[in-house]
N, C-alpha and C positions, 0 to 999 in steps of 0.2 A: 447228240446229247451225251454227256462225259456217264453213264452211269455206270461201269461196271465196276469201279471201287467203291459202292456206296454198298450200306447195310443192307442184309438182307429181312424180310418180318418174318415176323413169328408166327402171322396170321393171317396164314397161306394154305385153303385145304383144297386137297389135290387129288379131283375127283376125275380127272380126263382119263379114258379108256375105261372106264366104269359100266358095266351093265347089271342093272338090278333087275330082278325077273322074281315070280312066284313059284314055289312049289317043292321046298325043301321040308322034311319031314320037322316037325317045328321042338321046342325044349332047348332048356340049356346046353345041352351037349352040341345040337346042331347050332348054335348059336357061337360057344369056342370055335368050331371046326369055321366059318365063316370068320370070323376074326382072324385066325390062323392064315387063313388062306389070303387075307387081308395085308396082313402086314408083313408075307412076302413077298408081294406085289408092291409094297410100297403106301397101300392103304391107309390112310387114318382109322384107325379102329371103332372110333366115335361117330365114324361116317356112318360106318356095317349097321353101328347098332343103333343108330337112330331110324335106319331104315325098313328092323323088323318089328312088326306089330303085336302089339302087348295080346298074348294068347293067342297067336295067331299064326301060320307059317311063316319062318323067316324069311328073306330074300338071299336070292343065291346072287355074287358078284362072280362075276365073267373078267377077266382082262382080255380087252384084244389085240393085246401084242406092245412090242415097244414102242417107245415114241421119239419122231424123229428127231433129232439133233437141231435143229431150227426152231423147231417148234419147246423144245427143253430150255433155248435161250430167251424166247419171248416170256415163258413162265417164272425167268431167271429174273428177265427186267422187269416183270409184273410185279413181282415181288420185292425188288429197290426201291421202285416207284410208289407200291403201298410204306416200304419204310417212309420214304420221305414222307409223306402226307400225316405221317404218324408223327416225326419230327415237328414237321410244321403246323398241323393243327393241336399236336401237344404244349408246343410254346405258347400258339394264341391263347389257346385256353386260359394257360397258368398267364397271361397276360391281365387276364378278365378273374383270376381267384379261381378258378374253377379248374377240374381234371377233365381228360376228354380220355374216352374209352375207344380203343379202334374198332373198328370193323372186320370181320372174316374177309379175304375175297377167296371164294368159291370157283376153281377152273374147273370148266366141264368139256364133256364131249355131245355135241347134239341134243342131250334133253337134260334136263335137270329137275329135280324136286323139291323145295324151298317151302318158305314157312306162306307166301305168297301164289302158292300151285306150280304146277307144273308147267314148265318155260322150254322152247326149242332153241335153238341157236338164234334159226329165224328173225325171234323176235328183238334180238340185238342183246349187248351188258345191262345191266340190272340192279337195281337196289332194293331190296325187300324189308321196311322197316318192321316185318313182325319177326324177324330174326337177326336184323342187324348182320346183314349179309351184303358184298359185289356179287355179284355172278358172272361171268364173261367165258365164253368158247374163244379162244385162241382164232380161229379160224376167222373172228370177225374184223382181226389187224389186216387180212388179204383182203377181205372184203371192202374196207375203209380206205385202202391203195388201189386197187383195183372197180369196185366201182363208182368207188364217191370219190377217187380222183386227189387222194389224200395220204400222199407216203409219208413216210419219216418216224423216228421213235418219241417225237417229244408231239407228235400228232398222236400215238399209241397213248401215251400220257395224260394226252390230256381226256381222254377217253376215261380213264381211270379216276383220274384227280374228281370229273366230274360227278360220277357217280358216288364219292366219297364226300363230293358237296354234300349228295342227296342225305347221307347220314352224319353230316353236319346241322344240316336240316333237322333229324329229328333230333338227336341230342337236342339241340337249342327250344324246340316245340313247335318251330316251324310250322314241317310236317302234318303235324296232327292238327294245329288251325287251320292249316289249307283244307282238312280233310273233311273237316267240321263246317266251313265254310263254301267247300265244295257242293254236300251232302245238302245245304239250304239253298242251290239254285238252278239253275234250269241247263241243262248240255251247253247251250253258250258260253254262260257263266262260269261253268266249271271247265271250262278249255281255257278263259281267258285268263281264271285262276292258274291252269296249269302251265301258260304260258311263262306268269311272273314264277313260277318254283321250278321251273325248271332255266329258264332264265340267269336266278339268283345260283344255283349251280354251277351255272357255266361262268359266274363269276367268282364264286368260292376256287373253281378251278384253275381259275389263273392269280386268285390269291397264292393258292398253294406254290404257280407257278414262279413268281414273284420272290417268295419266302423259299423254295428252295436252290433258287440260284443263288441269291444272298447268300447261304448258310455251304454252300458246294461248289459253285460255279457249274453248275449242269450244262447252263447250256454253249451247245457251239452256234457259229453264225448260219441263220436260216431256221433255227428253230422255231422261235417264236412264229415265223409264218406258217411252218407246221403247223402249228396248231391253230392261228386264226383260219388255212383252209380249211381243215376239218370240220372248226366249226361254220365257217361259210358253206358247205360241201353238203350239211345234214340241217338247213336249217326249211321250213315247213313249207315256204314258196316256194325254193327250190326243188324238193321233190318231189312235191306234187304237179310242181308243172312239166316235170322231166314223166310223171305218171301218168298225167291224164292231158297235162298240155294247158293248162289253165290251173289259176287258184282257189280257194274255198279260203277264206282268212275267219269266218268265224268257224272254222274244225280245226285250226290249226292248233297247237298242243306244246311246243315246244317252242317254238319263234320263228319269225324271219332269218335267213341269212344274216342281213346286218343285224338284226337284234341281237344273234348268238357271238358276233365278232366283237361287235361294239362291249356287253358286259363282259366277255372275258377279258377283255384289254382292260376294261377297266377296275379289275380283280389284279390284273397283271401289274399294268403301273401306279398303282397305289399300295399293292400289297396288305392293304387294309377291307377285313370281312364288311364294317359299316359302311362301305362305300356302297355295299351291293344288296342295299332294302328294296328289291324289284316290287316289294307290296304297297309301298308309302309313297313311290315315284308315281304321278301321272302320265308322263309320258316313256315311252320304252325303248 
């Protein structure tokens, strides 16, 4: 994937090697001296202080230590990657009259705090629509090549793009029908719901992918299968049979294998968001 000449975003907050902990003597003074201490480190300042509670002790931030040069490049391409998506669902938008607002993406280390609670690496990238947040640990590019069998950068991407679907999603109000919709039916129901929205992501995802080779030429040859392993590689048959050795199809939550390959492809070659109404199709 060509990215390294592409833009960087603006809306990149860069919380890896962060530890927040209790127990600083609390007031505005101690509050400067945590900022201080913040943005020689490299800090976002807004990060600190969204983290101290109103009358309350502040949090003390810890850095632990540099960060390796590999891992500075993957936050490098995180951050191209969130341009383009801003690029590209900026034009959609203005296609349809309307403005699209981006999204923060949130790099963490190990745990994170969000408007959504509190998330470990564990539980993979993230989109939290009560703050219009990505969240993703770096750590989990190894773990996508390693155990789901899924290298390459424009597979890292499409990791990204997807979760930016999700906040495509709610911009549009998706989101919040699903959640409405969800909330009226029974645990089946609501997986099968979450199947189609998570679905229509993974074809926003390769809308994005679509629109931004058009507009850059990103990709090199082999990319695109990048990304349809990845998403073949996490899709809900397969990991649960790789987990327990058989399927469960009404706990599934995100798709089949083919289901996740099939709508990104079809996000990718059409490049058109209406292609990818997973709630109006009967069949998936």
């Amino acid at each position: 994937m060509q990215w390294e000449d592409g833009r960087r975003s603006e809306n990149v907050e860069d919380r890896r090697g962060v530890r927040i902990s209790r127990g600083v003597a609390g007031g505005g003074l101690g509050t400067l001296v945590l900022v201080l201490i913040g943005l020689y480190f490299g800090v976002d300042p807004s990060t600190i202080l969204n983290t101290v509670p109103t009358g309350g002790s502040p949090a003390v931030v810890q850095q632990t230590g540099p960060r390796p040069a590999a891992e500075n490049r993957l936050a490098d391409f995180s951050s191209v990657v969130l341009a383009d998506t801003e690029d590209a669902w900026g034009a959609i938008f203005r296609e349809k009259g309307r403005t699209y607002k981006p999204p923060k993406l949130v790099l963490f280390t190990d745990s994170v705090d969000s408007a959504c609670g509190m998330a470990g690496a564990a539980s993979g990238p993230f989109y939290c629509p009560g703050d219009r947040k990505l969240y993703l640990d770096l750590s989990f590019f190894r773990e996508l090549e390693r155990r789901f069998k899924a290298p390459g950068d424009f597979a890292q991407a499409y990791v990204i793009a997807h979760e930016v679907g999700h906040h495509v999603q709610n911009l549009l109000g998706i989101e919040g029908k699903y959640r409405e919709a969800a909330g009226r039916t029974d645990k089946r129901g609501a997986n099968r719901l979450s199947v189609r929205l998570e679905l229509q992501a993974d074809c926003f995802a390769g809308v994005w992918g679509n629109r931004a080779d058009k507009a850059r030429r990103v990709l090199d040859p082999g990319d695109l299968e990048e990304a349809l392993r990845a998403a073949s590689s996490i899709g809900d048959d397969r990991l649960q049979r790789e987990a327990r050795g058989r399927t469960v199809p009404d706990s599934f939550t995100h798709g089949t294998s083919a289901q996740r390959v099939s709508w990104f492809r079809r996000g990718f070659d059409s490049g058109d968001p209406a292609r990818c109404d997973t709630f109006k199709t009967r069949e998936l």
